[in-house]
C-alpha positions in Angstrom: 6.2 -2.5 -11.0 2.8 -2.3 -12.1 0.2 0.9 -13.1 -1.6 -0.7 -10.4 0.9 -1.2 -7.5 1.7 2.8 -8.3 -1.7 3.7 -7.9 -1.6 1.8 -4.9 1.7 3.6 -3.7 0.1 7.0 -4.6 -3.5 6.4 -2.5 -1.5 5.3 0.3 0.8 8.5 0.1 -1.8 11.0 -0.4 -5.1 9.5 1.1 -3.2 7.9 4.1 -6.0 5.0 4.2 -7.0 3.9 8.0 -6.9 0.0 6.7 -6.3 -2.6 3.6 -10.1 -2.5 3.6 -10.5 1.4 3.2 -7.4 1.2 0.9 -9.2 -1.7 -1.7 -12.9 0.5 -1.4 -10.9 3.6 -2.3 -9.1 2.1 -4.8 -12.7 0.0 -6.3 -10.5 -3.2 -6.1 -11.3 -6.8 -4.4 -9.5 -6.5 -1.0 -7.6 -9.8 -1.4 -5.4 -8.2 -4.9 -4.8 -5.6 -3.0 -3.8 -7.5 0.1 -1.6 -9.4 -3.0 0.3 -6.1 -4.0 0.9 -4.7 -0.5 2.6 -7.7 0.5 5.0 -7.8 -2.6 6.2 -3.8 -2.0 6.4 -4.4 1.7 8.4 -7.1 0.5 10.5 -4.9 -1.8 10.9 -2.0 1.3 8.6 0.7 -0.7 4.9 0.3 2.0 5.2 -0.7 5.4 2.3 -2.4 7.3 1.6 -1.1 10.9 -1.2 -3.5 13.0 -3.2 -1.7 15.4 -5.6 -2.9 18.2 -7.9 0.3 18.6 -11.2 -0.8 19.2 -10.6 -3.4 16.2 -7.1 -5.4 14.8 -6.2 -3.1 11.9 -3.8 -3.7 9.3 -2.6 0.1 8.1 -0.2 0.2 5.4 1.8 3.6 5.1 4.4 5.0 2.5 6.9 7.3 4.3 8.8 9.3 1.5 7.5 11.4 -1.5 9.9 10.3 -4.3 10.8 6.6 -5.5 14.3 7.0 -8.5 14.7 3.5 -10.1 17.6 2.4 -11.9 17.9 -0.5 -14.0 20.7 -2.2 -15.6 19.9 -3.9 -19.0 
């Protein structure tokens, strides 16, 4: 896990971004890295990606829980 795929976890959580697009401006980021890191922690169960058709096709990613504990075994 990266500083910046936290970040990204954490402006998801609290800024609850209305696309990828808003997400990468909010996060001063190319859109395409971020479309990179979303789809590696969907991947790994921590963001989930909703798609919308109002108005426009959206792609709204969302984290549902307030706490992530990790263990790892070395």
């Amino acid at each position: 896990m990266t500083e910046k795929r936290l970040e990204v976890l954490r402006v998801i959580k609290k800024e609850r971004p209305a696309s990828v697009y808003e997400l990468a401006k909010m996060l001063n980021r190319d859109a395409k890295n971020v479309i990179q890191d979303l789809e590696y922690l969907k991947n790994i169960g921590l963001v989930e990606i909703k798609r919308t058709r109002e108005k426009k096709e959206r792609t709204i990613p969302e984290v549902k829980y307030d706490r992530i504990d990790l263990q790892i075994a070395v």
